[in-house]
N, C-alpha and C positions, 0 to 999 in steps of 0.2 A: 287093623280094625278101627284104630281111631286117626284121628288127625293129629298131624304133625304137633307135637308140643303141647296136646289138649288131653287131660287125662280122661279116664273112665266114667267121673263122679262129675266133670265138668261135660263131657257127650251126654251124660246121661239126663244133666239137667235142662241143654239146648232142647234136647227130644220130646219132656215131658212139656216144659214151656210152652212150643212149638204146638204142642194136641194139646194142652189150655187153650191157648191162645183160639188158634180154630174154631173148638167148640166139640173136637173127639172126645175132652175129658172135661167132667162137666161141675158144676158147684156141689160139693158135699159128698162126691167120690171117691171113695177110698183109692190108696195108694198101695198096696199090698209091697214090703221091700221084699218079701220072696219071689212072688212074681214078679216084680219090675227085674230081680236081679235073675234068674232065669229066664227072661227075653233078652237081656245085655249080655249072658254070658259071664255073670262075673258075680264078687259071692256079696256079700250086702252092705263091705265096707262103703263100696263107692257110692253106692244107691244111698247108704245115709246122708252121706256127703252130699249129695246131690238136693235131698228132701230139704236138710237144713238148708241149704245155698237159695232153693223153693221158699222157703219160709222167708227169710230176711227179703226176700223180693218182695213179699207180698202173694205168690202167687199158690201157697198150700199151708194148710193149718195143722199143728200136731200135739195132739194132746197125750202126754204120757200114761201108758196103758192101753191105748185105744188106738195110735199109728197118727198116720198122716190123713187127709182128708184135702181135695179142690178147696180152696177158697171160694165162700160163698159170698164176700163183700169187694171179692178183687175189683171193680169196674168202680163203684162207690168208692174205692179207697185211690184205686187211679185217678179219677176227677179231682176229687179231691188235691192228691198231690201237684196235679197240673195246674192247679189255681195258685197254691202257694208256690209253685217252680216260679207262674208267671208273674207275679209280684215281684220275685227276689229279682226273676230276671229284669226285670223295665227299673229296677231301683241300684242293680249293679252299673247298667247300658249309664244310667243318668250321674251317675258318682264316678264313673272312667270318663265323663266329659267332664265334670267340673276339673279332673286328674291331667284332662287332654292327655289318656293315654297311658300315664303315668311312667314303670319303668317297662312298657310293654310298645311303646308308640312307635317303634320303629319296625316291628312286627305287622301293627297296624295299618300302619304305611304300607307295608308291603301286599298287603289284603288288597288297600286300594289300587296298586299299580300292577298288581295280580289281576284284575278283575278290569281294568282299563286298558291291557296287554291281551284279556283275554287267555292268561295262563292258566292251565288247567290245575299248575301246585304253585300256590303263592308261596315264596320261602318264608315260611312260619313254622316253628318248634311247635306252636299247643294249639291244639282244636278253637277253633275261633271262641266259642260260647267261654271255654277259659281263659282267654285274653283277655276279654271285656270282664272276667272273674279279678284274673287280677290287675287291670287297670282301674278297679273301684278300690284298689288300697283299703280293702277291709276285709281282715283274716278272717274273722266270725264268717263273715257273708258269705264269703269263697268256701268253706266248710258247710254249711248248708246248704249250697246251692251243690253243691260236689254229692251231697248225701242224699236230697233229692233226686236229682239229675240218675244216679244209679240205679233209682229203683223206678224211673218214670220212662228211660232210654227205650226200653220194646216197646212201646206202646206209643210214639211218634210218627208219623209220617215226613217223609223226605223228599223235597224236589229239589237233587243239585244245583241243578239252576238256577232256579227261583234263589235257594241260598247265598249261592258267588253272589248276585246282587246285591239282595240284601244285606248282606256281611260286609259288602264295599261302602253302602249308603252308609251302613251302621258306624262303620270304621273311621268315616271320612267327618260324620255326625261328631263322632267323640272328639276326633283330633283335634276340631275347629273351635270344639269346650261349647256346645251345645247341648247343654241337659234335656232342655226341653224336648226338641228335636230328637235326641237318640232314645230318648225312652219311648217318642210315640212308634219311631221305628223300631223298634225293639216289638212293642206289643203290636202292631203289623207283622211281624216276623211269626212273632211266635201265634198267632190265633192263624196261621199256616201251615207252620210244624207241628200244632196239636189235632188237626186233621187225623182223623185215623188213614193207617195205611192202608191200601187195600191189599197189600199182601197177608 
């Protein structure tokens, strides 16, 4: 009934998310865990799990005594986030160039020779936006941008493509220790990926 490795309380939040998201389920809508848990079939532990997992995202409010409830500032508190992701980001992009890279530049390299091969998986261990995380050699930063990043990740738009490029410019920006330059690529980059999807 569920996916491989995915438990109950985690389907259960994909789905609710999912009719957020949409527009099925709307600001200031209750979330009944009886009903949500008789439409899953399963009895109200996971449906908790799921509410609160809603909560920390942002995307349901729960007042003890009275249940779960849409978020009615979800949209206002997503802009929001995206503004301070894109700061952190254009200020991490600009402190892994003064790093040139730091202990990540050979990943980085490999982004660019990925992207000038035309390879569809540059060999890189961490999601690029984490390289340039930790090529700015600054723990705090990379913690923030990581806690952000969690709660702002649905609500991005994607174009692979457009990405490999930009992640090569970005990559090749740092290595060369061009702060200027990677950060204005950087906020190029990102006023792309904050596009809403149209999925």
């Amino acid at each position: 009934m569920y996916p491989d490795g995915e438990s109950p309380g985690g389907t259960i939040a994909q789905t609710l998310r999912d009719e957020i998201l949409s527009g099925r389920r709307v600001g200031g809508e209750r979330l009944v865990e009886e009903s949500i848990a008789k439409a899953f079939g399963v009895s109200r532990v996971p449906v908790r799990e799921a509410l609160a997992q809603l909560q920390a995202e942002g995307f349901v409010t729960i007042v003890r005594y009275r249940g779960a409830t849409v978020s009615t500032t979800l949209h206002k508190e997503n802009k929001e986030l995206l503004e301070v992701r894109h700061g952190l980001e254009v200020l991490a992009a600009q402190l892994a160039a003064k790093n040139r890279g730091g202990s990540v530049a050979a990943e980085l390299a490999a982004v660019v020779e990925g992207a000038r091969s035309k390879s569809a998986a540059p060999d890189v261990t961490s999601p690029f936006h984490d390289l340039v995380a930790i090529a700015a050699g600054n723990d705090q930063l990379r913690e923030m941008l990581a806690g952000v990043n969690r709660r702002v990740a649905w609500g991005l738009g994607h174009d692979p493509g457009a990405s490999v490029h930009d992640h090569a410019a970005l990559a090749a920006a740092i290595l060369n220790g061009s702060p200027v330059q990677a950060g204005f690529l950087m906020d190029e980059h990102l006023r792309r990926d904050e596009t809403p999807s149209e999925n």
